[in-house]
C-alpha positions as CSV (number, residue, x, y, z in Angstrom):
1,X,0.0,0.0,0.0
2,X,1.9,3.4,-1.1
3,X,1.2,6.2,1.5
4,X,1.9,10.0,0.4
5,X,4.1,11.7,2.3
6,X,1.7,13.2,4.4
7,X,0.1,10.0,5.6
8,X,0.4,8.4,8.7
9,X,3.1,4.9,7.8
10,X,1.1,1.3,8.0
11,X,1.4,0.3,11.5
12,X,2.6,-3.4,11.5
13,X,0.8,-5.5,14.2
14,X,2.4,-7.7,16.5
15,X,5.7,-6.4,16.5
16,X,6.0,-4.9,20.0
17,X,4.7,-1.4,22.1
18,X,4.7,1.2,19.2
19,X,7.4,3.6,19.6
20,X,8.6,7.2,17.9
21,X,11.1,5.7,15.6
22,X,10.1,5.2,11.8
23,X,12.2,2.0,10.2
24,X,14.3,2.2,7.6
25,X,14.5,-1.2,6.1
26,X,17.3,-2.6,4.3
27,X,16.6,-5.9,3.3
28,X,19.8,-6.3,0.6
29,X,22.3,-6.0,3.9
30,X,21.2,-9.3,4.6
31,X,23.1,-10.9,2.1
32,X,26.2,-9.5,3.6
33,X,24.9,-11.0,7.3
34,X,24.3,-14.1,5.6
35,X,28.0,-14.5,4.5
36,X,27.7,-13.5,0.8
37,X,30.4,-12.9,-0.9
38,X,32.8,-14.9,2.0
39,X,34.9,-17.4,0.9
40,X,33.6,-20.8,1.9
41,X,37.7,-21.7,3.8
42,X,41.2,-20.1,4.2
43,X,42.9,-21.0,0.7
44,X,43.2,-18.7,-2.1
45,X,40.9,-20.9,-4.0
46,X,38.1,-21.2,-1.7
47,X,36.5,-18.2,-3.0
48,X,38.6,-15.7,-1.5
49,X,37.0,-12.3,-3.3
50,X,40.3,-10.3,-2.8
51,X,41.9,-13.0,-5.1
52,X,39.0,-12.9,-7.7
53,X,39.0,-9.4,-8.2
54,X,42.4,-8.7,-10.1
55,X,41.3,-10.7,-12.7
56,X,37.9,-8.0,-12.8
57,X,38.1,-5.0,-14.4
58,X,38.8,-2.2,-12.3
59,X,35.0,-1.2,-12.9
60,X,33.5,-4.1,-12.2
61,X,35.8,-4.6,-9.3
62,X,35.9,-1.3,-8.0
63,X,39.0,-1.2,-8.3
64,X,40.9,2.6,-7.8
65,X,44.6,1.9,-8.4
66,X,46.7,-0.9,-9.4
67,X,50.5,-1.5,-8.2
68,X,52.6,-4.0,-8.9
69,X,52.1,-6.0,-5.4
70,X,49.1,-4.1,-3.7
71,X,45.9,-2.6,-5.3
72,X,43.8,-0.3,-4.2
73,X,39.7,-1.0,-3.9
74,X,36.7,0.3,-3.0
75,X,34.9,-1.4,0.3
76,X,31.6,-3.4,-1.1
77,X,30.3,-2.6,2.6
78,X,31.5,0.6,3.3
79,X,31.7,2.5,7.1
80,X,31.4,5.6,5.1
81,X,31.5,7.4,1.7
82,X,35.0,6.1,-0.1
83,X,36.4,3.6,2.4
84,X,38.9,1.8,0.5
85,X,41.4,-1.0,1.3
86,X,44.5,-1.7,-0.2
87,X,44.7,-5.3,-0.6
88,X,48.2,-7.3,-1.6
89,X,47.8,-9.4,-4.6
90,X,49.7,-12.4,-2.8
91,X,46.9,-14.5,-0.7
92,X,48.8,-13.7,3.0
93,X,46.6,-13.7,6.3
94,X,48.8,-12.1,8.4
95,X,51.2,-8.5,8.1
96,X,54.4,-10.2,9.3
97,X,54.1,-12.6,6.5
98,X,54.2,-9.2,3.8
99,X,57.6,-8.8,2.0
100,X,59.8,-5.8,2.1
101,X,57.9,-4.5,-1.1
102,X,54.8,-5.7,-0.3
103,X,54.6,-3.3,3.0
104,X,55.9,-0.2,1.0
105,X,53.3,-0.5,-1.7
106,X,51.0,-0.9,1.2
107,X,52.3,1.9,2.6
108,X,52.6,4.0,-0.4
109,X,48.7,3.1,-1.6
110,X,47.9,4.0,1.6
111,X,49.2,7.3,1.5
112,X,47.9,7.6,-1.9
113,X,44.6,6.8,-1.2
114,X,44.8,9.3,1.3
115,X,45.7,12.4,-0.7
116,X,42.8,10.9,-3.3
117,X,40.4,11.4,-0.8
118,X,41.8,14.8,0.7
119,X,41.7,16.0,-3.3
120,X,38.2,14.5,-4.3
121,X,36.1,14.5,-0.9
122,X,37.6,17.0,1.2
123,X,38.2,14.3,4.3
124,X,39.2,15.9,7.7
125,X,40.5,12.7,8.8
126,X,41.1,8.9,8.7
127,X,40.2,6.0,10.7
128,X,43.4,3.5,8.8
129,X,44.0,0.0,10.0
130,X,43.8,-3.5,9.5
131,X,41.9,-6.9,11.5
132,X,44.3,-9.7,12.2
133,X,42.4,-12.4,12.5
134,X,38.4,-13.1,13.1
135,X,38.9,-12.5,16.8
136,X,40.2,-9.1,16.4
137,X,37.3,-8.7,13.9
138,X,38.6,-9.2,10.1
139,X,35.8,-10.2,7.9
140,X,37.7,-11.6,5.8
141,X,40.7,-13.4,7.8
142,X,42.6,-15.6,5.3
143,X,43.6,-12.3,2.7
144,X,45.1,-9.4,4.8
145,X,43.5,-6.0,4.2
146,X,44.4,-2.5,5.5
147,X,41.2,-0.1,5.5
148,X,41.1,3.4,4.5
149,X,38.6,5.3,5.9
150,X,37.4,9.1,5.3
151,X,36.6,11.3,8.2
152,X,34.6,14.9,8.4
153,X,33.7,16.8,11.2
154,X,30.3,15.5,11.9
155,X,30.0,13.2,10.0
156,X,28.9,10.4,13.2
157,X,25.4,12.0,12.8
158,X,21.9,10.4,14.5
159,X,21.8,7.8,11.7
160,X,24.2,5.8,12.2
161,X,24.5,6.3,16.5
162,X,20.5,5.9,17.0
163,X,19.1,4.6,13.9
164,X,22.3,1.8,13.3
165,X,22.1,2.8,9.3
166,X,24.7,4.7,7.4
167,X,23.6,7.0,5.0
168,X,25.7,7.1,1.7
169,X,25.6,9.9,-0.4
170,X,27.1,8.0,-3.7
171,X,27.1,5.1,-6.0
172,X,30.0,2.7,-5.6
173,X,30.5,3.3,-9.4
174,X,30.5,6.7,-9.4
175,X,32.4,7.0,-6.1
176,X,35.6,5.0,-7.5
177,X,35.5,6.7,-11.0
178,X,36.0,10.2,-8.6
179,X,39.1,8.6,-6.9
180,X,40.6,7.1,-9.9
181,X,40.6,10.3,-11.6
182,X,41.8,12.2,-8.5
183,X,44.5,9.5,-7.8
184,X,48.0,11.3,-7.5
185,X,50.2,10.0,-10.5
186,X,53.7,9.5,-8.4
């Protein structure tokens, strides 16, 4: 039943003592809850999506910037507007188990990524760091992953504190065609 926007919403019964708060449903996160998109064991080829993507193209993969060891790509699930991750191409779990070059692409992406976001989104700050292990909360254990994420003052509004929903203000598409274009060139 559509309602205008000056009607009262349909009240669902059953579902408790009716309170102030209006729901905002968002019934295609559950795919990510379920485990979609999770690889099915620890080995590179049990569906580990960090090893697929390289072979995508950077559109479909959403990927920003390719190195030669690390690449640069757009969170699927994103905390807010342009979190990225630089990923190593090498299936490794764990950052002691990087090489010498692998850790300064890492690095250097990073950085990267950084001034990308600076240029194209005017971030304040950055929340940067990586989950070792499902214990210490990593998604995705088996392929290590160092997140990028942008910052701005105020950005920790009543959506995401009291309603538990972030509200994204861009297409994933349209969000890593901006950083690729505003990626540094050195």
């Amino acid at each position: 039943m559509l309602h205008s926007m000056t009607s009262e919403p349909e009240q669902q019964l059953g579902v408790g003592t009716q309170d102030a708060f209006q729901r905002l449903w968002t019934p295609h996160r559950m795919a990510y809850i379920q485990g979609e998109n999770k690889p099915t064991g620890p080995g590179a080829g049990d569906g580990c999506p960090f090893c697929s993507i390289p072979a995508k193209s950077d559109e479909d993969g959403l990927v920003v910037r390719r190195g030669e060891q690390v690449y640069a790509v757009l969170n699927l699930y994103p905390y807010n507007g342009g979190h990225l991750m630089t990923v190593p191409y090498r299936h490794v779990a764990d950052y002691t188990d990087l090489t010498a070059g692998e850790t300064a692409e890492l690095g250097e992406l990073t950085k990267q990524a950084m001034t990308a976001l600076r240029t194209a989104s005017g971030a304040h700050g950055f929340n940067i760091g990586m989950n070792q292990g499902t214990v210490a909360g990593a998604g995705i254990a088996a392929h290590l992953h160092q997140h990028i994420v942008p910052r701005w003052g105020g950005d920790t509004n009543f959506m995401p504190v009291v309603g538990h929903t972030r509200v994204l203000p861009q297409l994933l598409a349209d969000t890593r065609k901006m950083l690729a274009e505003a990626w540094p060139t050195s």
